[in-house]
C-alpha positions as CSV (number, residue, x, y, z in Angstrom):
1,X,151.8,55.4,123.9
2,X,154.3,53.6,125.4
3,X,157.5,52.3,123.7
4,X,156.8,48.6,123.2
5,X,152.9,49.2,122.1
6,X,154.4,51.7,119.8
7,X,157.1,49.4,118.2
8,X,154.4,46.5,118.5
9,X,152.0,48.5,116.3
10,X,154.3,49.8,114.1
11,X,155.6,45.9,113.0
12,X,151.9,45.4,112.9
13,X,150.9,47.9,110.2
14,X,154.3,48.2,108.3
15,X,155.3,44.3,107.7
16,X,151.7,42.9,106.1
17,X,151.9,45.9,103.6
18,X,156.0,45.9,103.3
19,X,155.4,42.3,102.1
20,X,152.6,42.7,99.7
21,X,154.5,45.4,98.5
22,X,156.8,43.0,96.8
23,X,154.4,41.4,94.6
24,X,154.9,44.3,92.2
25,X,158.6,45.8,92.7
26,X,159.6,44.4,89.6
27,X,157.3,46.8,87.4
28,X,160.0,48.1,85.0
29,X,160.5,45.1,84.1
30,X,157.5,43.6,83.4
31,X,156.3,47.0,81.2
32,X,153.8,49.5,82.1
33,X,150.1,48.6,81.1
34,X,147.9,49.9,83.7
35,X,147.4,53.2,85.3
36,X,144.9,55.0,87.7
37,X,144.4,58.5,87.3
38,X,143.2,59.8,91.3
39,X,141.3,63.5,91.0
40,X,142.1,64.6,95.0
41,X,139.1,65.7,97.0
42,X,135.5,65.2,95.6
43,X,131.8,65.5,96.9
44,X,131.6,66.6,100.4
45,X,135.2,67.6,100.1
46,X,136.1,70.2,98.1
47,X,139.2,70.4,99.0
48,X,141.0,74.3,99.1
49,X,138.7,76.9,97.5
50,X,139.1,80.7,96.4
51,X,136.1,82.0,96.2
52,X,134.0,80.1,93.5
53,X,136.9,78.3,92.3
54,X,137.2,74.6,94.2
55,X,140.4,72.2,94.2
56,X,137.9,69.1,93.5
57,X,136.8,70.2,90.5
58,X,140.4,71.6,89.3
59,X,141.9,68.3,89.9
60,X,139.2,66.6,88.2
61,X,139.3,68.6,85.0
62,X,143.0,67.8,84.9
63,X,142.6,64.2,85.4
64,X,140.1,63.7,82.9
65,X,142.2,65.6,80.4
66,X,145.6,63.6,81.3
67,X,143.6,60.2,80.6
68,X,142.2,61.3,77.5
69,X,145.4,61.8,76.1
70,X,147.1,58.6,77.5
71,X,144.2,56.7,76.2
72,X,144.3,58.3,72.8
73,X,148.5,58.1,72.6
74,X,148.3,54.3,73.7
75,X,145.1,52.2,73.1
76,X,146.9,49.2,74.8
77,X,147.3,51.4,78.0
78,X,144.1,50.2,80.5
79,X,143.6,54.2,82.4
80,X,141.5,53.8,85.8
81,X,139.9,56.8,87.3
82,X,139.0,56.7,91.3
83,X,136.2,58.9,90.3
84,X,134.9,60.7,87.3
85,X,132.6,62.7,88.2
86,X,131.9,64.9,91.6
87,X,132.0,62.1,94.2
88,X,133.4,61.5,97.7
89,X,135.7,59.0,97.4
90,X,137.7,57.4,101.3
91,X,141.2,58.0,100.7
92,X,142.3,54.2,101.2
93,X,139.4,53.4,99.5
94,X,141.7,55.4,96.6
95,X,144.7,52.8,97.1
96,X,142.4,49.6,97.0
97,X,140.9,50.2,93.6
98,X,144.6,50.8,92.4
99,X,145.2,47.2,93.9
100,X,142.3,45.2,93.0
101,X,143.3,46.3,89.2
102,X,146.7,45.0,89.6
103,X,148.1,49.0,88.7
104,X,151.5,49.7,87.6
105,X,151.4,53.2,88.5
106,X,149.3,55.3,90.8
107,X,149.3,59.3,90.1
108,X,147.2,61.5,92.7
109,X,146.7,65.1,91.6
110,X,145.9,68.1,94.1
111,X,146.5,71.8,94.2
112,X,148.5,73.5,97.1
113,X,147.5,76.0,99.4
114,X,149.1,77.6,102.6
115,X,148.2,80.9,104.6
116,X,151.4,82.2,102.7
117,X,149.7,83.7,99.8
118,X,153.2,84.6,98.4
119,X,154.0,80.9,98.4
120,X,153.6,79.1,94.9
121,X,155.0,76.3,92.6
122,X,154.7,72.7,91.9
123,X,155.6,69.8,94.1
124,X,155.6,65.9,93.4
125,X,155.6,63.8,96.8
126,X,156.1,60.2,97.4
127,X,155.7,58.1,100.8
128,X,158.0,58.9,102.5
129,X,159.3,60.2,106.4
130,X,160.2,64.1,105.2
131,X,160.3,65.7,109.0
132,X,160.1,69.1,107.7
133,X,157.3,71.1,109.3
134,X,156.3,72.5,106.4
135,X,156.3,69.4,104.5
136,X,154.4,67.6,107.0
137,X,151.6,70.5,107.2
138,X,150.8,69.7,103.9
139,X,150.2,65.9,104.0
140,X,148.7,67.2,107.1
141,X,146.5,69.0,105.3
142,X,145.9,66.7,102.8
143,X,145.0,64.0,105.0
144,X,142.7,66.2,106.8
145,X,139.6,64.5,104.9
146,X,139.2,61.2,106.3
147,X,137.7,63.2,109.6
148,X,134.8,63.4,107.1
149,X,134.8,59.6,106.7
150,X,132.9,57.3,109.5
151,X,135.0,55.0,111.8
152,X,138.5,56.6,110.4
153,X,140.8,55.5,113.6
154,X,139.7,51.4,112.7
155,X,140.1,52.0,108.8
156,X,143.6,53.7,109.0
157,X,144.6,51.0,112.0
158,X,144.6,54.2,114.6
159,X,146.0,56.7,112.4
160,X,145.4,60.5,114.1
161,X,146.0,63.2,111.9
162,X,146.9,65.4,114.7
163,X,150.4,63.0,116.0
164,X,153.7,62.8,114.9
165,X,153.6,59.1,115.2
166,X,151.1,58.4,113.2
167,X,153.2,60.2,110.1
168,X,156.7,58.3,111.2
169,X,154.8,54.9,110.7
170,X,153.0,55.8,107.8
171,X,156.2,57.0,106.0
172,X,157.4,53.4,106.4
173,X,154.9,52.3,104.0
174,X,156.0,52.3,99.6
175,X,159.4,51.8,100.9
176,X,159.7,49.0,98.1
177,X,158.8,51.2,95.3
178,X,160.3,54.2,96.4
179,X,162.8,54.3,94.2
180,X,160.5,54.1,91.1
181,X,158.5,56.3,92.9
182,X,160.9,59.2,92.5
183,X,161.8,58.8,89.5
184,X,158.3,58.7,87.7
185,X,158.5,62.5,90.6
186,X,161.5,63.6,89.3
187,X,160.2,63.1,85.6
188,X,156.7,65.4,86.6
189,X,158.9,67.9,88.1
190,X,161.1,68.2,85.2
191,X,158.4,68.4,82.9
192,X,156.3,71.3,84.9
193,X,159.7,73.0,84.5
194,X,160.2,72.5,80.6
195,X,156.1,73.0,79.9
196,X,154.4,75.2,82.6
197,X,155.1,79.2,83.9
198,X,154.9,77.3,87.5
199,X,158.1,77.4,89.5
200,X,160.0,73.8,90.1
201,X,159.8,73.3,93.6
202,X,161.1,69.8,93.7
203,X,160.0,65.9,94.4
204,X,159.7,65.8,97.8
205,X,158.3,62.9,100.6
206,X,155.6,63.5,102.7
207,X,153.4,61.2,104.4
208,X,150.4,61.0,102.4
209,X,147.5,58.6,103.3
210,X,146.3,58.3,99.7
211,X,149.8,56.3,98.7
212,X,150.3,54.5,102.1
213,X,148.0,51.2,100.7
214,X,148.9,51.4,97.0
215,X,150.9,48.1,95.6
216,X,153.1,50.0,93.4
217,X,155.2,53.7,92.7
218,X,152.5,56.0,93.3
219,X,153.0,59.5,93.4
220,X,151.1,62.7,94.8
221,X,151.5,65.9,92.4
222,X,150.7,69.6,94.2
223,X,149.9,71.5,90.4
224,X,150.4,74.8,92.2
225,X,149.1,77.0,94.8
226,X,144.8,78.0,94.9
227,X,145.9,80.4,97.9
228,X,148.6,82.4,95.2
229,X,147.3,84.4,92.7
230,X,149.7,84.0,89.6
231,X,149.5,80.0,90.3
232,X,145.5,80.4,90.9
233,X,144.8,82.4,87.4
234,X,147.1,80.0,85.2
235,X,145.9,77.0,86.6
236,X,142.4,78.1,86.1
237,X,142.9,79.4,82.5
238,X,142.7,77.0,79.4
239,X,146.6,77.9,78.6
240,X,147.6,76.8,81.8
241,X,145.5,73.6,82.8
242,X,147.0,72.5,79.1
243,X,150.3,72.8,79.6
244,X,150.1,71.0,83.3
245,X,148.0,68.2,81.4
246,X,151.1,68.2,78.9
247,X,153.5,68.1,81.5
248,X,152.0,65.3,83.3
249,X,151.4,63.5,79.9
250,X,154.5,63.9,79.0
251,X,156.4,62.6,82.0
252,X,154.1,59.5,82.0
253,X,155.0,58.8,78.2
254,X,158.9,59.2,79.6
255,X,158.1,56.5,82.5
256,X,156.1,54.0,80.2
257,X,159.2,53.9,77.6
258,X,162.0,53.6,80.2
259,X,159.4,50.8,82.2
260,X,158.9,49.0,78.5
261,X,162.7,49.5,77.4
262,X,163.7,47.8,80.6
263,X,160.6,44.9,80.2
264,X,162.1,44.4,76.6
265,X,165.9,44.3,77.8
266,X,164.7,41.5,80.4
267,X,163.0,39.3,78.0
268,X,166.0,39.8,75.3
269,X,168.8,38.9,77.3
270,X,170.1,35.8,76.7
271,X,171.0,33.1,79.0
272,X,175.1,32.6,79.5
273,X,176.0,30.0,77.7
274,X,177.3,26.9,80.2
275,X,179.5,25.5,77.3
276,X,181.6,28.8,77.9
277,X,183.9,27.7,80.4
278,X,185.7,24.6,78.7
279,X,187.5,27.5,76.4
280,X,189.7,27.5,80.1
281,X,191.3,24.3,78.7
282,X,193.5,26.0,76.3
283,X,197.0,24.7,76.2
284,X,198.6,27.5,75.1
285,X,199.9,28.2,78.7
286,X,202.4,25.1,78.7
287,X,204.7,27.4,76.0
288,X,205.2,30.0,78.4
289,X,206.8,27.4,80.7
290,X,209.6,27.5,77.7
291,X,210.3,30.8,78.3
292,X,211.7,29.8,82.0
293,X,215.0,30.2,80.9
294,X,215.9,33.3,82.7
295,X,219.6,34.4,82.2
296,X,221.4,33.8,85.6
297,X,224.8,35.0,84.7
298,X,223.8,38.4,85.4
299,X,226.3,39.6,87.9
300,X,225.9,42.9,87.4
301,X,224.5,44.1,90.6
302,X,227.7,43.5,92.3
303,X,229.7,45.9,90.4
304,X,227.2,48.3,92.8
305,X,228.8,46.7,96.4
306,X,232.0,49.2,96.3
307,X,230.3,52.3,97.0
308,X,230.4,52.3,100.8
309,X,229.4,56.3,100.6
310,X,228.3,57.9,104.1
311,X,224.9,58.4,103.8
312,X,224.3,61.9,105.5
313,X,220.9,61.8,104.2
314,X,219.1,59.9,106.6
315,X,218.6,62.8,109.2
316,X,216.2,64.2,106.6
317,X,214.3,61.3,107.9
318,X,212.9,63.4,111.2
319,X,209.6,64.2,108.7
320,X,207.7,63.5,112.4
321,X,206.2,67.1,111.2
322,X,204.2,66.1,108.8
323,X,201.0,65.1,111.9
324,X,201.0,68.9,112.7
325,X,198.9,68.8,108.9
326,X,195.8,68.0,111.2
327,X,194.3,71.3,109.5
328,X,190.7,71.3,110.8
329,X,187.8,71.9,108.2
330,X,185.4,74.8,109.7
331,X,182.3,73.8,108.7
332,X,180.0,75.7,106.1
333,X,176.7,76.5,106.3
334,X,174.1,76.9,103.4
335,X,170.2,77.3,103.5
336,X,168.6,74.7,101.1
337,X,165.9,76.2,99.1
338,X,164.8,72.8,96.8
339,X,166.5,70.3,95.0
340,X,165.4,70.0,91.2
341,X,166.2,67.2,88.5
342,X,168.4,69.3,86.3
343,X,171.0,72.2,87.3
344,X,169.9,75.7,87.0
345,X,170.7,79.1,85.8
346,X,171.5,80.8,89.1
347,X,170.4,84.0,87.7
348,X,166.6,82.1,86.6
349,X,164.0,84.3,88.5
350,X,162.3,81.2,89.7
351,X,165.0,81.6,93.2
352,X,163.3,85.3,93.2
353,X,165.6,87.5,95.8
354,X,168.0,84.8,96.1
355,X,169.1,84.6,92.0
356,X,172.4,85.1,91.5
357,X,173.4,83.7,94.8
358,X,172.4,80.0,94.4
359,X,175.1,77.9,94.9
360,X,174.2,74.1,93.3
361,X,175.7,70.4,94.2
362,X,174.3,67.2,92.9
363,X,173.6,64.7,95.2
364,X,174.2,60.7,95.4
365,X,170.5,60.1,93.2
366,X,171.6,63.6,90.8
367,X,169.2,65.6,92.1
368,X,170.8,68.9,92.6
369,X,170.5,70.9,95.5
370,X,169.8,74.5,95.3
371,X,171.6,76.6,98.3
372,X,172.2,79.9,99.7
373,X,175.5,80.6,101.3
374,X,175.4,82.0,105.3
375,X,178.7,83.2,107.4
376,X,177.6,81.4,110.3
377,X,174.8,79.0,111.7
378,X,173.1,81.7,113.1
379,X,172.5,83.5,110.0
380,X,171.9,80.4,108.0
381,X,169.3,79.8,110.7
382,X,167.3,83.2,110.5
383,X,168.1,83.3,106.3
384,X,166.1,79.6,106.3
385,X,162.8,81.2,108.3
386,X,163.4,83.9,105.6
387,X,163.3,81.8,102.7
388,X,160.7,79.3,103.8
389,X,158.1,82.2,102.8
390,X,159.2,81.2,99.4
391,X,160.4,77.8,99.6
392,X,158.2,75.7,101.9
393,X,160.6,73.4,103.5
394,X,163.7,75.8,103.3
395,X,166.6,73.9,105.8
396,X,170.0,74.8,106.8
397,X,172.4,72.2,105.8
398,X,176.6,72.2,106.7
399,X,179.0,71.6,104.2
400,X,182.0,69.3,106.0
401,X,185.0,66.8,104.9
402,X,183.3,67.6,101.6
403,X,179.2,66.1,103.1
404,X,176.6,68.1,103.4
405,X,174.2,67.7,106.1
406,X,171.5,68.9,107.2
407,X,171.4,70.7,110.7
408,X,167.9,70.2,112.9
């Protein structure tokens, strides 16, 4: 594609939806009423599988269990389903139903799977433009399905599952509720980690077609992995798919109060006052003119004129060493397993072979980032195709002037 058709079409797609967008960026503070609950997969698409075990019917179980509870917790909360039974539902066909209810908040849920059968944990993603290859052979994955839907280049405006450009302008979409986005991730992720036996592997953005049309935050939750075992038999027993439904619930009841605190705080405030500003006429300030008679008489500086000493000390002025202090920073370099919402034990098994070595910093947002230290970039290179078996999405990063960033 050449450069101007490719700039042309990305203004194309991006601004219409970047502008509806705004309609709805102010959802904390007009409360949080209505919510669609999004079971992945469905019908023809059963998403991963193991055996007799299916993603479709995994995700649906957990969907119908999460709205159950909202519904029961909050009978003035209006819960959508995209589907509630075992249907094949278009993925932007997901998004409009959000839209045409006038949603507050979108949730998506899916189970993981990778060839890596050691792989396993819980991710949250939002829109977003995450260039790791890992990362983006997920939402690869997960956009996969719409090859089973008719006409898919004209529905998704020439999206192709199988080109990087399509996922760079598709990550420009949610931009005006990515923020709120994150947090409502950031508040799953915390809660898998407090509820669930599943290891915290972060909120993370990915370019996911599901979210690309929704009007609000919407997120995209990965429950675990159907390809790992441990994840596979916990999510699949009643202990386990209760404690995600918990977790879910739970970070959902979190989001509603912080949206409706906020929604109150806005409707409370009170308008300033316009009759403030004539308290500026005081006239207390014409006394302090009184106080203008300074004592002049004062000569007592002069009685400092008769010491004419030889200054020898101004030789110690040749300080023109002080520039050789140019000490140059070598830079550090780290491999970045995940970033999580709270800091960690470094000794929690969760970081598996690397516990005890996890060195933690918390970002600009206050995520913290969880890192392995490496002598040199070559070994922080090799160390991050190590850890990636583990940590999907494992990068090296550089630590200099006190920034860390990441090294491609």
């Amino acid at each position: 594609m050449k450069p101007t058709a490719f700039l042309a079409l990305i203004i194309t797609i991006c601004l219409p939806f970047m502008v509806s967008a705004q309609v709805k960026t102010d959802a904390p503070e007009r409360g949080l009423h209505k919510v669609v609950l999004d079971a992945g997969h469905g019908g023809k698409d059963p998403g991963c599988s193991w055996g007799d075990k299916l993603e479709k019917n995994l995700n649906l179980n957990i969907v119908l269990s999460v709205g159950k509870m909202i519904e029961e917790a909050y009978p003035d909360m209006e819960v959508i389903y995209t589907r509630k039974d075992d249907r094949f539902i278009e993925l932007h066909e997901r998004g409009n139903i959000a839209n045409r209810a006038g949603a507050d908040l979108f949730i998506s849920v899916h189970t993981d799977a990778v060839g890596n059968t050691e792989a396993h944990g819980s991710s949250t993603y939002i829109m977003g433009n995450d260039k790791s290859e890992k990362n983006l052979a997920v939402a690869q994955r997960e956009n996969s399905v719409i090859v089973m839907e008719g006409d898919y280049e004209a529905k998704y405006e020439g999206y192709d599952p199988n080109s990087a450009e399509s996922f760079i302008i598709f990550s420009l979409m949610q931009y005006a509720h990515s923020e709120q986005s994150m947090i409502f991730a950031e508040m799953v992720q915390k809660n898998y980690a407090k509820t669930t036996q599943i290891v915290d592997r972060g909120a993370r953005q990915g370019p996911y077609l599901v979210l690309w049309r929704t009007a609000m935050p919407s997120v995209l939750t990965e429950v675990g992995f159907m390809t790992n075992q441990k994840d596979r038999d916990y999510l699949h027993s009643k202990e386990g798919q209760a404690a995600v439904c918990k977790a879910i619930f739970d970070a959902f009841s979190e989001y509603r109060a912080r949206c409706n605190a906020k929604a109150s705080e806005s409707i409370a405030k009170p308008e300033p006052t316009k009759a403030e500003p004539k308290v500026e006429a005081k006239p207390e300030p014409k006394a302090e003119v009184v106080v203008e008679k300074k004592p002049e008489p004062k000569v007592e500086p002069k009685a400092e004129q008769p010491k004419p000493e030889v200054k020898t000390e101004p030789k110690a002025e040749v300080k023109a060493e002080q520039p050789k202090q140019t000490v140059k920073e070598e830079p550090k370099y780290f491999v970045q397993l995940c970033t999580l919402t709270a800091k960690s034990n470094p000794n929690d098994s969760k970081f598996g072979p690397y516990k005890g070595r996890i060195i933690q910093s918390q970002t600009s947002t206050g995520k913290w980032r969880c890192m392995v230290a490496a002598e040199s970039l070559e070994a922080a290179r090799k160390l991050a195709t190590e850890a990636d078996a583990r940590f999907k999405g494992a990068f090296v990063v550089t630590l200099a002037n006190g920034e860390y960033k990441r090294v491609n």
